[in-house]
C-alpha positions as CSV (number, residue, x, y, z in Angstrom):
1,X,45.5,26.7,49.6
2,X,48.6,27.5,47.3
3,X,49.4,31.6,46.2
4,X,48.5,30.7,42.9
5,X,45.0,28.9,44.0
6,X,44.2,32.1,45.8
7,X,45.2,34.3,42.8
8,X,41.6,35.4,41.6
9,X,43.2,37.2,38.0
10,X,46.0,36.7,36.3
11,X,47.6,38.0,33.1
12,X,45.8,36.1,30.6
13,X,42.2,36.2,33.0
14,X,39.3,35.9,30.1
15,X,41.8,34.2,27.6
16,X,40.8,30.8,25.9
17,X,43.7,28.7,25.3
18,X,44.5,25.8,22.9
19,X,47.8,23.7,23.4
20,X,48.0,20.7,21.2
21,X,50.3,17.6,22.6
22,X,49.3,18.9,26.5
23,X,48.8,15.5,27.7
24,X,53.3,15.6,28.5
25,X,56.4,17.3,28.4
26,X,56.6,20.8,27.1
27,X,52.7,21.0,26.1
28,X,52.2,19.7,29.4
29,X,54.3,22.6,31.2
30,X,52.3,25.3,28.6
31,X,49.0,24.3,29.9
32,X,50.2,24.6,33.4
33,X,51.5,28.0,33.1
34,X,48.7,29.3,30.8
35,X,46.1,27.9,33.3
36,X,48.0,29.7,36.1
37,X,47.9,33.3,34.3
38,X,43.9,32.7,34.5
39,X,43.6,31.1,30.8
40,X,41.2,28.6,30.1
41,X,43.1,25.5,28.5
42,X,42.4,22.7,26.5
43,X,44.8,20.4,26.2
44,X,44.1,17.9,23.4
45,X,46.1,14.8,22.5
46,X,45.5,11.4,20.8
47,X,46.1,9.4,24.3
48,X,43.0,9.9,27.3
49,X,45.1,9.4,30.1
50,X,47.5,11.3,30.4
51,X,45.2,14.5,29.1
52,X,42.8,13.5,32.1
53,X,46.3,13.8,34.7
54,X,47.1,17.6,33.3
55,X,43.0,17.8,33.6
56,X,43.7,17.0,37.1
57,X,46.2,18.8,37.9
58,X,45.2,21.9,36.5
59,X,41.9,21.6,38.4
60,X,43.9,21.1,41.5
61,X,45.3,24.2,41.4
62,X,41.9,25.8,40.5
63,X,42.1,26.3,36.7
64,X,39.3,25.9,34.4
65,X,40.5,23.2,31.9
66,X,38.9,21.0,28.9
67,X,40.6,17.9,27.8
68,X,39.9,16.2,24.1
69,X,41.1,13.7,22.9
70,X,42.3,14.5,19.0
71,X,44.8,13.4,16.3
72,X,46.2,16.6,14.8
73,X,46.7,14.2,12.0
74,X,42.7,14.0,11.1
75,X,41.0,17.0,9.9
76,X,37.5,16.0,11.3
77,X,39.4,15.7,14.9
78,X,40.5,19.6,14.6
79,X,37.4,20.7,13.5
80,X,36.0,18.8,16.4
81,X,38.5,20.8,18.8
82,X,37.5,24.0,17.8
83,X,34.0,23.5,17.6
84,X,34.4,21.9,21.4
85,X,36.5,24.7,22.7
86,X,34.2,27.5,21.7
87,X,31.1,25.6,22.7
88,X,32.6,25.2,26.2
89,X,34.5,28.4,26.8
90,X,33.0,30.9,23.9
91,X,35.8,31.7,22.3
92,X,39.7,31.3,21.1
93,X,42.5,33.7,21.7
94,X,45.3,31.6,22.4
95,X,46.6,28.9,19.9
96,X,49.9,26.8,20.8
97,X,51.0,24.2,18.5
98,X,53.0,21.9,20.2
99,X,51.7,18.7,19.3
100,X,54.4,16.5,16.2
101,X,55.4,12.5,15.3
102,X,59.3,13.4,15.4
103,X,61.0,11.8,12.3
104,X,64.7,11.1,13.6
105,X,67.0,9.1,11.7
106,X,69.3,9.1,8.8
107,X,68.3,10.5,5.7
108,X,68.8,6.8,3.9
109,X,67.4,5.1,6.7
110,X,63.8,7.0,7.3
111,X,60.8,5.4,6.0
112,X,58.8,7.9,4.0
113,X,55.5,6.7,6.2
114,X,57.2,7.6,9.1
115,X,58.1,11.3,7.0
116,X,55.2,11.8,6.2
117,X,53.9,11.3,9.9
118,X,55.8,13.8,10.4
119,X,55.0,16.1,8.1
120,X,50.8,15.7,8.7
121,X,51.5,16.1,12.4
122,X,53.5,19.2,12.5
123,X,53.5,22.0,9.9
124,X,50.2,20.4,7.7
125,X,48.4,20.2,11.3
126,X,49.0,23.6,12.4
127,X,48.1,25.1,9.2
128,X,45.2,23.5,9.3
129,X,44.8,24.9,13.0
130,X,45.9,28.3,12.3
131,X,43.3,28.5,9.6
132,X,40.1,26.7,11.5
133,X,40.9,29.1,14.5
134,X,41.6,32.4,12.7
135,X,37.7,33.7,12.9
136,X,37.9,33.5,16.8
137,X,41.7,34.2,16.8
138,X,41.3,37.5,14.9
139,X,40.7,41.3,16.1
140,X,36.6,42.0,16.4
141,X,34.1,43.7,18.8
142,X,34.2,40.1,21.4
143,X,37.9,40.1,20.8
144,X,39.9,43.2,20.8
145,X,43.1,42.9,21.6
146,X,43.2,39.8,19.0
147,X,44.9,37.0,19.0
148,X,48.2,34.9,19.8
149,X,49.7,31.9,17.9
150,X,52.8,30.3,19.3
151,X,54.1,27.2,17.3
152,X,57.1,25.1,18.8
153,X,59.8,24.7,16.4
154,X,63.7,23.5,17.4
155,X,66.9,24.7,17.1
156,X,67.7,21.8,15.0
157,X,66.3,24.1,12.5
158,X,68.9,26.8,12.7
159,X,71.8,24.3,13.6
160,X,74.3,23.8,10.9
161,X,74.7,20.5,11.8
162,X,71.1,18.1,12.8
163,X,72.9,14.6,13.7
164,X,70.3,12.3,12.2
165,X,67.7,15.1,12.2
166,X,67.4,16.2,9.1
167,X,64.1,15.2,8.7
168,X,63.1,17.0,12.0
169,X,65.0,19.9,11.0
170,X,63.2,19.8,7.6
171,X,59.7,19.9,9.2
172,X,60.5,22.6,11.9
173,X,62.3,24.8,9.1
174,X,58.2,24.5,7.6
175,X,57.0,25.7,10.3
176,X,59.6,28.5,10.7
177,X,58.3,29.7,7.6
178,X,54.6,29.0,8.5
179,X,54.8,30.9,11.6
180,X,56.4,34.2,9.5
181,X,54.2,34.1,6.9
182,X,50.9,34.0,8.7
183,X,52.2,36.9,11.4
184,X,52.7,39.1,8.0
185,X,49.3,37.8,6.7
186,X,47.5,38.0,9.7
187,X,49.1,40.9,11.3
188,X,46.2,43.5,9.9
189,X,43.6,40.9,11.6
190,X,45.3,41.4,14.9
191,X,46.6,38.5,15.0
192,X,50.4,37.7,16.3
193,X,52.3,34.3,15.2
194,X,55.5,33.9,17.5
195,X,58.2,30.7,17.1
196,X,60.1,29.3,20.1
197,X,63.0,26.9,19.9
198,X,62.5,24.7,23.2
199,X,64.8,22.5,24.8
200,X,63.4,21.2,27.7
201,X,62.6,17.9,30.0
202,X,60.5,15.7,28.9
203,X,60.0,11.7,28.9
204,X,61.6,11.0,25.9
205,X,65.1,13.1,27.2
206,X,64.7,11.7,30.5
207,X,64.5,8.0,28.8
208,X,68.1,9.2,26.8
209,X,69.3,10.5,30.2
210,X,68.7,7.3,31.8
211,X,69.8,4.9,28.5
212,X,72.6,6.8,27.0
213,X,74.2,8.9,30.5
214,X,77.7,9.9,28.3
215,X,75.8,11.4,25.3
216,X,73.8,13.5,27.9
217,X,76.3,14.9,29.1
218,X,77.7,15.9,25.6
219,X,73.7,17.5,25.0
220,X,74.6,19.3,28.6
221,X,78.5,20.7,27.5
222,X,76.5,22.3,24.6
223,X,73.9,24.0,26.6
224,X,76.1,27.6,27.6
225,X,73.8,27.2,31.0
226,X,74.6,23.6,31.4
227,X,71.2,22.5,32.0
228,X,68.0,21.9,29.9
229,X,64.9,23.8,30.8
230,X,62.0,22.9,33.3
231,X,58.8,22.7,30.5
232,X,56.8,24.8,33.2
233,X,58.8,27.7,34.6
234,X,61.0,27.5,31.4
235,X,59.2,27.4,28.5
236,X,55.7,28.1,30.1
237,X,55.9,31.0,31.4
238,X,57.8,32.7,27.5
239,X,55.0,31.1,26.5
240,X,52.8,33.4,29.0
241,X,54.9,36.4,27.7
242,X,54.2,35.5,24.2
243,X,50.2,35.3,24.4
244,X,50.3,38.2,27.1
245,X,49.8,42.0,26.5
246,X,53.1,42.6,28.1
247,X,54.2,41.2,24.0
248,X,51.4,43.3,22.2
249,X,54.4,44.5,20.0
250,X,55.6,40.9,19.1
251,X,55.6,38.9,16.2
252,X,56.8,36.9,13.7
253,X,59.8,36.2,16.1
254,X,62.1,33.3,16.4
255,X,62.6,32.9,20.1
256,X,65.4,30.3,21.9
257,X,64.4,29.0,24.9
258,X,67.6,26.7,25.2
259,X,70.2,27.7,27.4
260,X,71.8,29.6,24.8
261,X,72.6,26.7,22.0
262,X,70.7,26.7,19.1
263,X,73.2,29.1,17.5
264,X,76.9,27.5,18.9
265,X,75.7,23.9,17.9
């Protein structure tokens, strides 16, 4: 048995957790390290099999995880979520939004179904999450200490120059401004809304790794630590922070987790 299999507690012991997009990459590594602080998870995405793998591998290390399947693009399916999450585990106090179609591509070039993809999946989707799971999220006698929201945004947001991401910056910038609104909003409800800016392994990078070697190491030269982050360790376990105690003080910040270049870009 592993150290963290024997760990009985944990920082977030008695937490229910949401991540959106858990089935890979970064949501992937935010499931892991929530489920390892003693959160409940559930990871939802709109493909089965690789939200039953995470299911797996979460069990395995003897976390207590849900898996549903759900388009953040359908308002029944989030409805469904939440209503599945507190019948299994009683509660929400965690909410990440990871989950987002990404719209790269020149401004010219973009298909406006493919924009608005975009748009539904990321800031329209966790608005409409935010709101279904504020009555659980907020501060009351079951709940005390309140709730966390962490929504994943990208430096291409803050970079002064996006390289064919516009778009991408266009819909992160949303939910930049989502994210700061609702932690003012909610702030009296004892709810916090925190940002991060992630850059982080993942299949798509490791599929431009592999295809286009040169312009990775051009992404690499721009990262002041010269490496991306690991999804788990990296970006995880801010994440952790984020929805911990330890950040009781926190909100409506704007967090890098890059390496250092969302602002030299």
């Amino acid at each position: 048995m592993t150290e963290e299999q024997e760990k009985p507690n944990g920082v977030l012991a008695g937490r229910v957790a949401i991540v959106t997009g858990g089935g890979q990459g970064v949501g992937r590594g935010i499931a892991l390290a929530l489920a390892s602080e003693g959160a409940r998870v559930v990871v939802c995405g709109r493909t089965e099999a690789p939200l039953q793998a995470v299911r797996d591998e979460i069990a395995a290390r003897g976390g207590t995880v849900l898996a549903v399947r759900c388009d953040v693009t359908v308002l029944d399916d989030l409805r469904e979520l939440v209503r599945r999450t507190v019948e299994e585990f009683g509660g929400i106090h965690i909410l990440v939004n990871n989950a987002m179609i990404v719209p790269h591509g020149k401004l010219l070039d973009l298909e406006e179904e493919k924009v608005a993809a975009a748009w539904e999946s990321g800031p329209l989707a966790a608005f409409r999450l935010m709101r279904l799971c504020h009555p659980y999220l907020r501060r009351s006698d079951d709940n005390p200490h309140g709730g966390a929201v962490i929504n994943l945004s990208s430096g291409a947001s803050v970079a002064p120059v996006t390289h064919d991401r516009a778009m991408y910056a266009v819909t992160k910038s949303a939910i930049n401004s989502l994210s700061r609104g609702a932690a003012v909003e909610w702030g009296p409800d004892g709810i916090r809304v925190n940002t991060i800016m992630p850059l982080a392994n993942s299949p798509a990078l490791e599929r431009f790794a592999r295809e286009t070697p040169e312009a990775m190491e051009d992404v690499l030269s721009g990262i002041p630590l010269r490496r991306v982050g690991d999804p788990e360790t990296d970006i995880g376990r801010a994440v952790v922070f984020l929805a911990s105690p330890d950040a009781s003080f926190v909100t409506s910040a704007l967090l890098p987790l890059d390496g250092g270049s969302a602002y030299i870009r």
